[in-house]
C-alpha positions as CSV (number, residue, x, y, z in Angstrom):
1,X,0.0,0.0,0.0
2,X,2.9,2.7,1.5
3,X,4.6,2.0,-2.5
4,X,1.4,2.4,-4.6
5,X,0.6,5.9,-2.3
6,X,4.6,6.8,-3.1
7,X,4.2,6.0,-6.8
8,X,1.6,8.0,-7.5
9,X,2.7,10.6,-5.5
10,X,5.8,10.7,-7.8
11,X,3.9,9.3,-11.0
12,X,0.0,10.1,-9.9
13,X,-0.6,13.1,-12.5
14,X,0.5,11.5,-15.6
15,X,-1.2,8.0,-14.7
16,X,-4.3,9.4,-13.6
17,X,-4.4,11.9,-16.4
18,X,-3.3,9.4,-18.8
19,X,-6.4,7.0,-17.5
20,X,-8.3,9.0,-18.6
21,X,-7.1,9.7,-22.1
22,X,-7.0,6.0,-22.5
23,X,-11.2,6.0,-21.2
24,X,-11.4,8.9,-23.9
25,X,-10.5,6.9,-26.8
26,X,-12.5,4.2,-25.8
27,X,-10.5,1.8,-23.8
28,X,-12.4,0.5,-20.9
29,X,-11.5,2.5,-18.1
30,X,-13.8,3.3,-15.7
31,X,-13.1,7.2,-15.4
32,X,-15.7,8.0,-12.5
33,X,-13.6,5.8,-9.9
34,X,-10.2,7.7,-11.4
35,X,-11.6,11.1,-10.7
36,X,-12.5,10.7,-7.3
37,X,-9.3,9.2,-6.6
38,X,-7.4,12.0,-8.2
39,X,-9.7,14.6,-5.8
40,X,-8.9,12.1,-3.1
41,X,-5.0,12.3,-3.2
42,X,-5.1,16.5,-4.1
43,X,-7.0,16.2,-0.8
44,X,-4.4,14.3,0.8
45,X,-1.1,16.6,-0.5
46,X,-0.2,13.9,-3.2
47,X,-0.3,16.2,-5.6
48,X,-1.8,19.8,-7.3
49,X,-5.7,19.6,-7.9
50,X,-5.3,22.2,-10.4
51,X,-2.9,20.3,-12.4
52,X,-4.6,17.0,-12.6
53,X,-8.2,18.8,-13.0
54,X,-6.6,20.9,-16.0
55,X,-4.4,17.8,-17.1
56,X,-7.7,15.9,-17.3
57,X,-10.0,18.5,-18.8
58,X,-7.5,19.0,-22.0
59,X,-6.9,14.9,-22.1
60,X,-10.6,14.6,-22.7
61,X,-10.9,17.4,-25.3
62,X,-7.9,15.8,-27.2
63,X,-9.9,12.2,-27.4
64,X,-13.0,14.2,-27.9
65,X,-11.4,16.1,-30.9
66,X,-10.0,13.4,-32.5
67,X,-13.6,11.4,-32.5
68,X,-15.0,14.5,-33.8
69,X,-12.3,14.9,-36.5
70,X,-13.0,10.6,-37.2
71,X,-16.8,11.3,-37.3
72,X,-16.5,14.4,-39.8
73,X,-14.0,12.1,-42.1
74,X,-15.3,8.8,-42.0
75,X,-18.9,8.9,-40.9
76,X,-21.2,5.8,-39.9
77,X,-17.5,3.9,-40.0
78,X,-16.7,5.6,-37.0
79,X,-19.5,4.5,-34.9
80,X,-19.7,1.4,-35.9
81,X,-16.1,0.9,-34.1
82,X,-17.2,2.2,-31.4
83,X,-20.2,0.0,-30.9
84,X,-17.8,-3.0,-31.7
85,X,-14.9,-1.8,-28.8
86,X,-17.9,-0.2,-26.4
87,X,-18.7,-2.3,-23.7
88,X,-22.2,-0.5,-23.4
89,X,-25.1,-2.1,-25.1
90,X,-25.2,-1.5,-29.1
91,X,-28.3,1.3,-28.9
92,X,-25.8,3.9,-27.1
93,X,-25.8,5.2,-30.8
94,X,-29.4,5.7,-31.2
95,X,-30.3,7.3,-27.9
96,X,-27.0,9.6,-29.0
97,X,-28.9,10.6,-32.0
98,X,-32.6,10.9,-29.8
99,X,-30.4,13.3,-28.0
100,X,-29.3,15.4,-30.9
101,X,-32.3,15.3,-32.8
102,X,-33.4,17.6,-30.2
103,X,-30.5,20.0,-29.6
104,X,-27.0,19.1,-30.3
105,X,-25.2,21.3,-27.9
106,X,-26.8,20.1,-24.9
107,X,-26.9,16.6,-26.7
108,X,-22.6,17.3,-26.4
109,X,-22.7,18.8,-22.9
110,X,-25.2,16.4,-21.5
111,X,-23.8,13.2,-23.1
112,X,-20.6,13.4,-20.8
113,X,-23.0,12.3,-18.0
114,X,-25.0,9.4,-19.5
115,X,-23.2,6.1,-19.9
116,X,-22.4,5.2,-23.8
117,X,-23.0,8.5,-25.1
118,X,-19.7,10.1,-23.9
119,X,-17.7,8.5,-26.5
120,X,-20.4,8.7,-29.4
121,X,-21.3,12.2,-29.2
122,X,-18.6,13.8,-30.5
123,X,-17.9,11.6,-33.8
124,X,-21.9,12.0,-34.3
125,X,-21.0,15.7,-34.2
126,X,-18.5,15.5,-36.6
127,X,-21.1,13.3,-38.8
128,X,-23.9,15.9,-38.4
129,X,-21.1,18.8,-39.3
130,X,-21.2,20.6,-36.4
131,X,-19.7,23.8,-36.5
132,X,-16.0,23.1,-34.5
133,X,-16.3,26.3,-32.4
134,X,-19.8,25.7,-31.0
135,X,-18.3,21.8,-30.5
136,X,-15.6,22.6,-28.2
137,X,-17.5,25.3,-26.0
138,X,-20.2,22.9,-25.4
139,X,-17.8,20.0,-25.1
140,X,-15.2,21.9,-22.8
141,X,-18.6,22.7,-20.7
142,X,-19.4,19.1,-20.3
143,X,-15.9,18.2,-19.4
144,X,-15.0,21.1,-17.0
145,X,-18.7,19.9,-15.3
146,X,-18.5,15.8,-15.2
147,X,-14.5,15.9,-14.2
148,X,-14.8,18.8,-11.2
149,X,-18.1,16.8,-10.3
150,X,-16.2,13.8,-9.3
151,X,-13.0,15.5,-8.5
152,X,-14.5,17.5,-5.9
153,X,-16.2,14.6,-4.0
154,X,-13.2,13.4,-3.9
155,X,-11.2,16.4,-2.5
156,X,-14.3,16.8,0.1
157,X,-14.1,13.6,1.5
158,X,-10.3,13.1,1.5
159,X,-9.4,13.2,4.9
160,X,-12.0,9.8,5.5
161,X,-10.8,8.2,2.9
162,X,-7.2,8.8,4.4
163,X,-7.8,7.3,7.7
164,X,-9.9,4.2,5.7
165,X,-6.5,3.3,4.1
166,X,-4.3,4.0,7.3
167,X,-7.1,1.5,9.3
168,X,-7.7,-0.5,6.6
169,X,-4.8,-1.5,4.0
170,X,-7.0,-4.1,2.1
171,X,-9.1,-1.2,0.7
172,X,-6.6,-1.5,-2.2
173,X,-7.6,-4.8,-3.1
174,X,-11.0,-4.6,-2.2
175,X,-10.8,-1.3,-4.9
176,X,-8.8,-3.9,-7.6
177,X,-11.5,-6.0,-7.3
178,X,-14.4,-4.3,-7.5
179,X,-13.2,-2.8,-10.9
180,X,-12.3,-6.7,-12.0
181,X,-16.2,-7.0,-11.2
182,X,-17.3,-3.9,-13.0
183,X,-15.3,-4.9,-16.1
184,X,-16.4,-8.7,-15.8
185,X,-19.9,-7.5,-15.6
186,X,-19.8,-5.4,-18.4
187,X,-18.3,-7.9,-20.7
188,X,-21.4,-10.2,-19.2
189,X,-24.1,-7.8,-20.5
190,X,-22.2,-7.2,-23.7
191,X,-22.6,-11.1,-24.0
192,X,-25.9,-11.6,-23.0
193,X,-26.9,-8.7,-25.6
194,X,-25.3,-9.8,-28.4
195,X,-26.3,-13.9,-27.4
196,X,-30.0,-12.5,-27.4
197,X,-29.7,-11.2,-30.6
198,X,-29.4,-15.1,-32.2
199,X,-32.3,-15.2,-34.7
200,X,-32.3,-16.3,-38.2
201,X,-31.1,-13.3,-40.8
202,X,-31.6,-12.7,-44.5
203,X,-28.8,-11.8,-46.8
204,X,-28.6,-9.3,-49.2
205,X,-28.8,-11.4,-52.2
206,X,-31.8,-13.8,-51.2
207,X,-33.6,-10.3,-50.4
208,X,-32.7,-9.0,-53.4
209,X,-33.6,-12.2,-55.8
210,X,-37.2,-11.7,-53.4
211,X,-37.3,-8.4,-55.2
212,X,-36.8,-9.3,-58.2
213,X,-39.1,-11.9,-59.0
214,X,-41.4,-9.6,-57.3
215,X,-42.5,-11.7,-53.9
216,X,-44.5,-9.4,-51.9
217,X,-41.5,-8.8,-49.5
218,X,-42.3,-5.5,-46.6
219,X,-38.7,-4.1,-46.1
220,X,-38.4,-1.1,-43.3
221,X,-35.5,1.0,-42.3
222,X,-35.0,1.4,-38.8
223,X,-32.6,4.0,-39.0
224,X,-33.5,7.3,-36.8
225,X,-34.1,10.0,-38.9
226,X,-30.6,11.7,-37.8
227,X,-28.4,9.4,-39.8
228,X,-31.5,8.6,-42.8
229,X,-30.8,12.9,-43.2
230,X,-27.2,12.3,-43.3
231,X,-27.0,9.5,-45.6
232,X,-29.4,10.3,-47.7
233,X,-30.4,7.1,-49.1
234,X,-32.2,3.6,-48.6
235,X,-32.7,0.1,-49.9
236,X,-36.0,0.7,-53.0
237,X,-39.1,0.3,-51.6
238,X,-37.9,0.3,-48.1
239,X,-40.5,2.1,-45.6
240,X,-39.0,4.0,-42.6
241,X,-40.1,3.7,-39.3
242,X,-38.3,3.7,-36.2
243,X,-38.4,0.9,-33.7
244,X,-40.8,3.0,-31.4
245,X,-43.2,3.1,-33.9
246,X,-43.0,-0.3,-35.5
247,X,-43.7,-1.2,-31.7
248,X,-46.2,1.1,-31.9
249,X,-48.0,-0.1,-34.8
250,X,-47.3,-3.5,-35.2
251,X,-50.8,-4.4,-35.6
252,X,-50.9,-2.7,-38.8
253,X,-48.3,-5.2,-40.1
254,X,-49.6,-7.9,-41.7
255,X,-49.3,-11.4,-40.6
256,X,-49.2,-13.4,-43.8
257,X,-46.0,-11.6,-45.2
258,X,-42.4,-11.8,-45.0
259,X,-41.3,-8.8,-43.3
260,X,-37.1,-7.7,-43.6
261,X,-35.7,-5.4,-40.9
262,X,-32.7,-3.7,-41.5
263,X,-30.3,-1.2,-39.6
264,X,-27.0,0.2,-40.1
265,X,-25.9,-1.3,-36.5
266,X,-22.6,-3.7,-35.9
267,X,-24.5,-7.1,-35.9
268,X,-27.4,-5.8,-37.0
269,X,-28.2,-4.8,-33.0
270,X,-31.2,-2.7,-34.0
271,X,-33.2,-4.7,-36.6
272,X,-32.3,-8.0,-34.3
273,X,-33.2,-6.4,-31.2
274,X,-37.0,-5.5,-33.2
275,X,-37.6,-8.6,-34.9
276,X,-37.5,-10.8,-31.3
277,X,-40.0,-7.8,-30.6
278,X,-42.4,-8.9,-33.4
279,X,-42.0,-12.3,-33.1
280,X,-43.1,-12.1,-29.5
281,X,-46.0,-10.7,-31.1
282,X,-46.7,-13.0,-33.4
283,X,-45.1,-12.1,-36.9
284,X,-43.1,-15.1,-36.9
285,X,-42.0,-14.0,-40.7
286,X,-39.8,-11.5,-39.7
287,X,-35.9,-11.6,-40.2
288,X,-32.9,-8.6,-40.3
289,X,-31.1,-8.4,-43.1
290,X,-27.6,-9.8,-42.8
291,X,-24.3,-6.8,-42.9
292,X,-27.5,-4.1,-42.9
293,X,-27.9,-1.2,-45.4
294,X,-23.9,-1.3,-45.7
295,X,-23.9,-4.9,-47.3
296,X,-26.7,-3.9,-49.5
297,X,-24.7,-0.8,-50.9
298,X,-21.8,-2.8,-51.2
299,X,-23.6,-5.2,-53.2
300,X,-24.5,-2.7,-55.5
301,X,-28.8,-3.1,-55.0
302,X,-30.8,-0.6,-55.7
303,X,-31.1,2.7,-53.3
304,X,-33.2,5.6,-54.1
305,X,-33.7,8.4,-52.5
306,X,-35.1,9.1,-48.8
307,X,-37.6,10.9,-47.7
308,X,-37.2,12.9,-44.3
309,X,-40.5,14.1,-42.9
310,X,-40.2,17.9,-42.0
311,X,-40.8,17.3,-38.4
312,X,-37.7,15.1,-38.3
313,X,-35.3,17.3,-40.3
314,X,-32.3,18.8,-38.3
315,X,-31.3,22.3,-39.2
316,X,-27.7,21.4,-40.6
317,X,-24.7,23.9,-41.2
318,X,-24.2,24.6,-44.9
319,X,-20.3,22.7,-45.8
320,X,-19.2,26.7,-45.7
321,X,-20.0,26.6,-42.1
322,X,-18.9,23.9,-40.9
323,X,-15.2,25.3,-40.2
């Protein structure tokens, strides 16, 4: 115990700072537990509170940056790595985009406080062209708010935590493994999500020969209406509904069809998650299409054209405005 507290009294700024870069990009740190520690040793003496809070706040803006940077480049791509590394459940992307939809500054500021939607908000930014200036006020707000949050906790409650480690030195394992349990426990709800999502799926070319010799096939897009505006385009014929409302109005469905779901979500997450959803409701001719809209385009099928109701439209920056 006495070397870990002289280690990171020497050492404790760049290894708590650099924890939390490495949660930033993704890796699976949890950053809460981090903060309060680094609050917790300022506290103490350890170290300058100023230093690691500042260290921390830039850290994050630098991973937060280069998502935004990623999501403005290389769109959809982007998030689809991050739902594969993510330990969060697949659908932190949608309720990223249900939180932009409505305003996308809060949506950055407010995201650094809901778990799964740190990480995707600011590539989704970058998708949606955000202009950079109005990104990095409203992500620098969210930052300066969630790391002095748990920072100053810390700091508050240093002196107990103090005499908890000079009573009791097997806090420090007790600490290593509750974060062994956290992490465990994520990768169990990762598993049990993507284990639930076993069903039966349709590929792009036995959809597409279904087209073609004209077999009375309902397709639907699930896509929100976020990333149907940025794209731009959808599988012909497809109808677009999002999973609320095919939940919603199942009933209009009809039963004696075969009934393709797609999404653009790593393992098809979304239209998976939606067809056990029907088939609990007895549509039992309902499958997700295989690689979703991305293994369509590649396959060259035919797209056409979407069509975003008014109500759904976001007011997006003209390219000139963007920078």
């Amino acid at each position: 115990m006495d070397q870990a507290i002289d280690f990171l009294a020497g050492h404790g700024t760049l290894v708590l700072v650099g924890l939390i870069f490495a949660g930033g990009i993704g890796l699976p740190v949890p950053a809460p537990p981090v903060l309060l520690a680094a609050g917790v040793l300022a506290g103490s003496g350890k170290f300058s509170l100023g230093t690691v809070f500042a260290g921390s706040v830039l850290a994050l803006l630098a991973t937060d940056l280069l998502w935004y940077e990623l999501g403005r480049r290389y769109g959809r791509r982007i998030l689809a790595l991050l739902c594969r590394i993510s330990l969060e459940p697949d659908s932190c992307v949608q309720r990223t985009e249900d939180l932009f939809a409505r305003r996308q500054a809060a949506a950055v500021l407010v995201s650094k406080f809901i778990p799964g939607l740190k990480t995707a908000a600011p590539p989704l930014a970058g998708m949606l062209r955000m202009r950079l200036p109005i990104f990095l006020v409203s992500d620098a707000a969210g930052a300066l708010l969630w790391i002095g949050a748990f920072m100053a906790v810390g700091f508050m409650f240093s002196d107990q935590v103090a005499r908890a480690i000079q009573l009791s030195k097997w806090l420090v394992t007790a600490a290593g493994t509750a974060f062994a349990l956290w992490l465990g426990w994520k990768y169990f709800q990762r598993w049990r999500f993507l284990r639930r999502l076993r069903i039966g799926r349709v590929t792009p070319d036995e959809l597409h020969a279904q087209l073609s010799a004209g077999e009375d096939v309902v397709v639907v897009d699930l896509r929100h209406p976020v990333e149907l505006q940025i794209d731009g385009m959808k599988v012909a014929g497809a109808l677009q509904m999002t999973p609320d409302e095919v939940d919603r109005r199942h009933l209009e469905i009809p039963r004696d069809r075969d009934l393709v779901l797609y999404c653009s979500c790593p393992s098809e997450a979304a239209a998976a998650s939606v067809a056990l959803m029907l088939r609990q409701r007895g549509l039992t001719r309902v499958r997700p299409l295989l690689g979703g809209i991305d293994a369509w385009r590649a396959r060259g099928y035919p797209l056409e054209a979407v069509q975003v109701d008014e109500a759904d439209r976001l007011r997006l920056p003209d390219a000139a405005e963007t920078r």
